[in-house]
N, C-alpha and C positions, 0 to 999 in steps of 0.2 A: 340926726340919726340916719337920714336917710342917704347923707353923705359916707358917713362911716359903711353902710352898707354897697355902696357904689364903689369904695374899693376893695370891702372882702371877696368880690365876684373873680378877683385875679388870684385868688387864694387856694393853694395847690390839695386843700386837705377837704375841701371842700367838695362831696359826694356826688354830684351832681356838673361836674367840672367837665366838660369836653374840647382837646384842643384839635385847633383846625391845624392841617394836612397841608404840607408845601405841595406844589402841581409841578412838571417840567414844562421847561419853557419850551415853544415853538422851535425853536432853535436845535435843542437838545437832540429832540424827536424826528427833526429832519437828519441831522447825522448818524444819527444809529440806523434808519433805514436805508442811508447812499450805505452805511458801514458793511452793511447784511447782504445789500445788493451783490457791490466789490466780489467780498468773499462768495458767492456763489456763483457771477462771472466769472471768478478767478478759478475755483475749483472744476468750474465748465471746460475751461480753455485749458487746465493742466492734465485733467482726466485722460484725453488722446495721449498725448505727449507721453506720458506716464506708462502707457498700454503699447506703444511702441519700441519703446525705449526696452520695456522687461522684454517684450517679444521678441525684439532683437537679440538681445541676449541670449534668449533660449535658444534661440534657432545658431546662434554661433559656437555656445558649447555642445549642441547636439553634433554639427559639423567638426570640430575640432576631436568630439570624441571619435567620429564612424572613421575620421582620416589617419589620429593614433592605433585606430584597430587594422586601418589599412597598411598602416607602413610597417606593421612586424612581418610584411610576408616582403624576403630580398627582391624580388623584381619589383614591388611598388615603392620600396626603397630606394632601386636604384631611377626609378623614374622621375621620382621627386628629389633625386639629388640631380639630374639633368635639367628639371627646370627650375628649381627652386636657385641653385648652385652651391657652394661649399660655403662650409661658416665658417668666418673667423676664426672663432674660439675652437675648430674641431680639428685643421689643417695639422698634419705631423710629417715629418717625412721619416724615411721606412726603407731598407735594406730589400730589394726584391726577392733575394730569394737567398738561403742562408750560408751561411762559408764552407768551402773544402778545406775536411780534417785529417788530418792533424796539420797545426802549421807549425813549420819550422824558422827557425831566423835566418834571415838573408835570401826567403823566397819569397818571389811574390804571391799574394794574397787572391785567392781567387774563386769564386761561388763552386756550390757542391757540381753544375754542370761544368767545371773547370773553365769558365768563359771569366770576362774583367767584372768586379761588384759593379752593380748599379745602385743609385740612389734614386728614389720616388717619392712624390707629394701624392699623400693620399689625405681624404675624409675620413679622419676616425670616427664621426656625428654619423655615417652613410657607409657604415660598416666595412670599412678601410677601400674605397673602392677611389683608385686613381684618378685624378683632378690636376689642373694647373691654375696657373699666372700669366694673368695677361704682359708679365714682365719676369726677364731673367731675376734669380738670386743665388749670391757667392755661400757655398757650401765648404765646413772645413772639417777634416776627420782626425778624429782625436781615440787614444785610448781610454776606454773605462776600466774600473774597476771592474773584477767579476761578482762581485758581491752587491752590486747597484743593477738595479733598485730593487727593494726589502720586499717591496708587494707586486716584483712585475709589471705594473700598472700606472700606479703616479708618479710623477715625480716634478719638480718645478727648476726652473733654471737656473736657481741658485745652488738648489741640491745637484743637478748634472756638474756645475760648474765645480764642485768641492771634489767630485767624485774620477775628474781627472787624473790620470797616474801619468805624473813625468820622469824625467829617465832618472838610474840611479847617480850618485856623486861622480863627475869624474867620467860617466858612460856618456857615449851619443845620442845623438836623440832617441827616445825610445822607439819609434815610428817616422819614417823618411821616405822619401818618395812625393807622387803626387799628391798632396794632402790637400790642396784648395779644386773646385773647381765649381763652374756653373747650371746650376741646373734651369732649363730651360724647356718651354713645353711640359714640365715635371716630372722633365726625367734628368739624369745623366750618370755616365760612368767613369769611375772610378781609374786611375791609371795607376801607374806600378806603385805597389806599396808595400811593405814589408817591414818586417823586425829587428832590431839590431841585438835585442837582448828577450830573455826567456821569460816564466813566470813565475818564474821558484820561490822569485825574493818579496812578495807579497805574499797578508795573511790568504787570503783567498787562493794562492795560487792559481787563477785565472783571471784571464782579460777579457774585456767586449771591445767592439769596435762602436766607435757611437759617432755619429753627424750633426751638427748643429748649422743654424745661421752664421754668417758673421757677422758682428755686432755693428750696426753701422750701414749696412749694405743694402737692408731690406725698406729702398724708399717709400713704400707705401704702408707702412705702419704694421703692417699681418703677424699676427701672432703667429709663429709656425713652433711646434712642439721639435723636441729631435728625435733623432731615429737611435733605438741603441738595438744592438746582435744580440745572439745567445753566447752564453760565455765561454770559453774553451782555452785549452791550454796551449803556449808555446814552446817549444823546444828546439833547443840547440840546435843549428845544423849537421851536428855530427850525428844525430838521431836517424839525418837522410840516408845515413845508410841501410837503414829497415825499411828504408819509405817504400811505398806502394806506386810508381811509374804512371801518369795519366797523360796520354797514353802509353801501353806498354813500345818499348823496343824489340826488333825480332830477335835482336842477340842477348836480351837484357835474360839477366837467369829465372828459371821458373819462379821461384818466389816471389820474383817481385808483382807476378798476379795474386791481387786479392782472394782471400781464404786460405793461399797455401803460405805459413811460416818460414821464413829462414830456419833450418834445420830441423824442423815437425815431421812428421809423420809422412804429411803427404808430398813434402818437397823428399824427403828421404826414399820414398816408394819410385817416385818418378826417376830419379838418380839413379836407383838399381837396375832401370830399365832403359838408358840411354837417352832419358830423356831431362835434358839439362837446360834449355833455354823454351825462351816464351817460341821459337822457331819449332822446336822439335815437339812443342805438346800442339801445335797445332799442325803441323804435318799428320803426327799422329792420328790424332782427331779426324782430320781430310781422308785418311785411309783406312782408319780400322778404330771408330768411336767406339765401340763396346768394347773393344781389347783396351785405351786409357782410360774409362770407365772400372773395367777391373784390376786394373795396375793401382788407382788412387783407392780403393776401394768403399765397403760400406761407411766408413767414418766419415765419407761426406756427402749430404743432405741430397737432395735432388731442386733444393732451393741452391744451397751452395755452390752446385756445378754449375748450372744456369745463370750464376753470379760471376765466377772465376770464365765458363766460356766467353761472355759476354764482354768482359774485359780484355780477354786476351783477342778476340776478334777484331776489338778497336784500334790494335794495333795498326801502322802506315809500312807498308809494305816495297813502295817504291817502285821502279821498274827493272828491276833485275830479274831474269829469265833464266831455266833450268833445263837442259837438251836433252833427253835421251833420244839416242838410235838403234833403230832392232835392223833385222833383214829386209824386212816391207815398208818400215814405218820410222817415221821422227813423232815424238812427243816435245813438246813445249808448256811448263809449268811454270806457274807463277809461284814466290819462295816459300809458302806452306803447302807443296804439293799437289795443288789446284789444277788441272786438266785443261790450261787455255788456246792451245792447237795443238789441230793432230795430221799429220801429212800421211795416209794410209792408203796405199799405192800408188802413190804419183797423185790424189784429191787431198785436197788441202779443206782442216773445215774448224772450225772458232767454236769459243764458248759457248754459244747460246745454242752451239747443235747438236752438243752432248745432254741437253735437259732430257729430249727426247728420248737418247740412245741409251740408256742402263744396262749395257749387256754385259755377261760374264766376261767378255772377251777384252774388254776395253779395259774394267777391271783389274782383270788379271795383268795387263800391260802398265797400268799405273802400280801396282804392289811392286810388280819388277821392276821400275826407273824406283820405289820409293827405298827398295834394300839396297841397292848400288847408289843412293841418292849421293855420295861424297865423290863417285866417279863423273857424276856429270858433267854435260860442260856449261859453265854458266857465261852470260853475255847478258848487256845492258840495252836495253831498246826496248819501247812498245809493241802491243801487238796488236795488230787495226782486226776488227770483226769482218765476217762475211755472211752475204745470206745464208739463209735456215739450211739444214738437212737437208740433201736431196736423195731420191731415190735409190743412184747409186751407191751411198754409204749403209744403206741399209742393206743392200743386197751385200758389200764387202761386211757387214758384222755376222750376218746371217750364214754367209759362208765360214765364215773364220769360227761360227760358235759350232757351225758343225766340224769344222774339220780339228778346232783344238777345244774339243770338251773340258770344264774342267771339275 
């Protein structure tokens, strides 16, 4: 019995049963404390690293931000485009300045100051402000469409490249002349270039001029955008008979200065009053400005006149000289009337010493050579200046204003 009871003591139902508890070995307990260690060394020596690194961070987007706030004002822009230098991705090149309109065909092409196009590499990234290449690249000038591009703004080189217009069936090139050339430094100009045909035969009925790279040319890899114009129309050469003269001719007829129409108002006013070439409105002008002031009358602006004077003064004059002789005196005029010597009793005296002298007298001798102006006598020569005024011209106008009042 007392065996049987020796082994119900292993007997799980048995009330008073308690099992012994496995222990970790030595072993166990040393690894989990190097484990604990580690990971607290680790997190010791990661802790800086960590505090550095965000720190960093902050402080570089704090700087990136205060430098985007600095670069919307254009002088910190252009400061940072000098030392930073120009992007890749921003480089275009760019038409300086924009074409003299209207064109015609068979004239060469020329900017609104009538000088040859230029071509420039600018930074569109640095608010188009002019940049170069440490190396030349071959430039070639093609027609666009006037309808390209849709948004002004984008456009990609395949889109430029579609948006080429070549000549019609059967016509010459549409654009001939210097069409390649190198721009260097980032700049260069443009040589004769011109139209053989109009723009009628397009839906847009206009053209741009547009520049590109040539494909191949640009060995250093730069993305360079192209340059395109604003659009405008071309027309015939026969159209040049309306045209507008840059500069005017002295014989060329009054219309052909700016504001006044072939056969308008104001070119018909000036015709009733002898006054038929761009020579005779500025004669005019020279001797009696408020009298062709009332000839063209109020229908034109006092911006318009300042437009039309301004043009007709650009005129080139050349050296041809206009004589009149009185009993005392020779005058010498230059071909609008101009007062360029005066020989008044035997003294001889130049242009720049009539600034001084406004006298009624002197006056009245330029109105009488300007109504016999066709009896003149004209001859070709310069005429060399002399020193200022002298004393005794004054004393000859002084006397002459007393003795012929007028």
């Amino acid at each position: 019995m007392a065996a049987k009871r020796f082994f119900d003591d292993d007997d799980e139902d048995h009330p008073n049963h308690k099992r012994i508890k496995s222990r970790p070995s030595f072993a166990s307990v040393i690894r989990e404390v190097v484990m604990v260690n580690f990971f607290e060394n680790f997190c010791s020596a990661l802790e800086p690293m960590l505090r550095k690194v965000v720190s960093e961070e902050v402080e570089n987007g704090l700087k990136r931000r205060r430098m985007s706030s600095k670069l919307r004002s254009p002088s910190m822009r252009m400061i940072h485009h000098q030392l930073v230098g120009p992007s890749s991705h921003t480089l275009q090149l760019s038409f300086a300045k924009s074409l003299s309109l209207p064109i015609f065909t068979g004239t060469k092409i020329v900017d609104a100051d009538f000088n040859p196009l230029q071509i420039i590499l600018v930074d569109s990234g640095a608010g188009k402000l002019p940049t170069s290449l440490p190396y030349p690249i071959k430039v070639e000038i093609v027609v666009l469409d006037g309808d390209f591009p849709n948004n002004n703004d984008e456009w990609t080189t395949e889109k430029f490249a579609k948006n080429v217009v070549r000549e019609r069936s059967g016509k010459r090139p549409l654009l001939t002349g210097d069409l390649n050339l190198t721009v260097r430094d980032g700049a260069a100009y443009v040589g004769e270039v011109e139209f053989t045909d109009n723009s009628s035969w397009i839906r847009s009925r206009k053209f741009r001029l547009g520049a590109r790279v040539v494909h191949g040319t640009n060995g250093e890899g730069v993305v360079i955008r192209e340059a395109v114009s604003e659009p405008f129309v071309v027309k015939d050469h026969r159209g040049e008979l309306y045209k507008k003269h840059h500069p005017p001719a002295l014989e060329d007829e009054v219309w052909r200065l700016v504001k006044i129409g072939k056969g308008g108002a104001f070119h018909q006013k000036l015709s009733s009053h002898g006054v038929h070439t761009v020579q005779d409105f500025l004669k005019l002008f020279n001797v009696d400005s408020s009298k062709l002031k009332r000839i063209i009358g109020v229908g034109m602006s006092e911006k318009m006149w300042e437009v039309t004077l301004k043009h007709a003064q650009s005129c080139v004059m050349g050296t041809r000289v206009y004589i009149c002789h009185g009993h005392d005196y020779t005058l010498t005029f230059n071909p609008i009337c101009q007062l360029i010597k005066a020989d008044l009793s035997g003294q001889v005296f130049y242009e720049r010493d009539f600034k001084t002298m406004q006298t009624a007298y002197i006056e009245s001798l330029v109105k009488d050579a300007y109504a016999k102006w066709n009896s003149l006598e004209v001859s070709d020569g310069l005429v060399y200046h002399t020193p200022l005024l002298t004393q005794d011209l004054w004393l000859i106008c002084i006397r002459s204003d007393v003795n012929n009042p007028v």
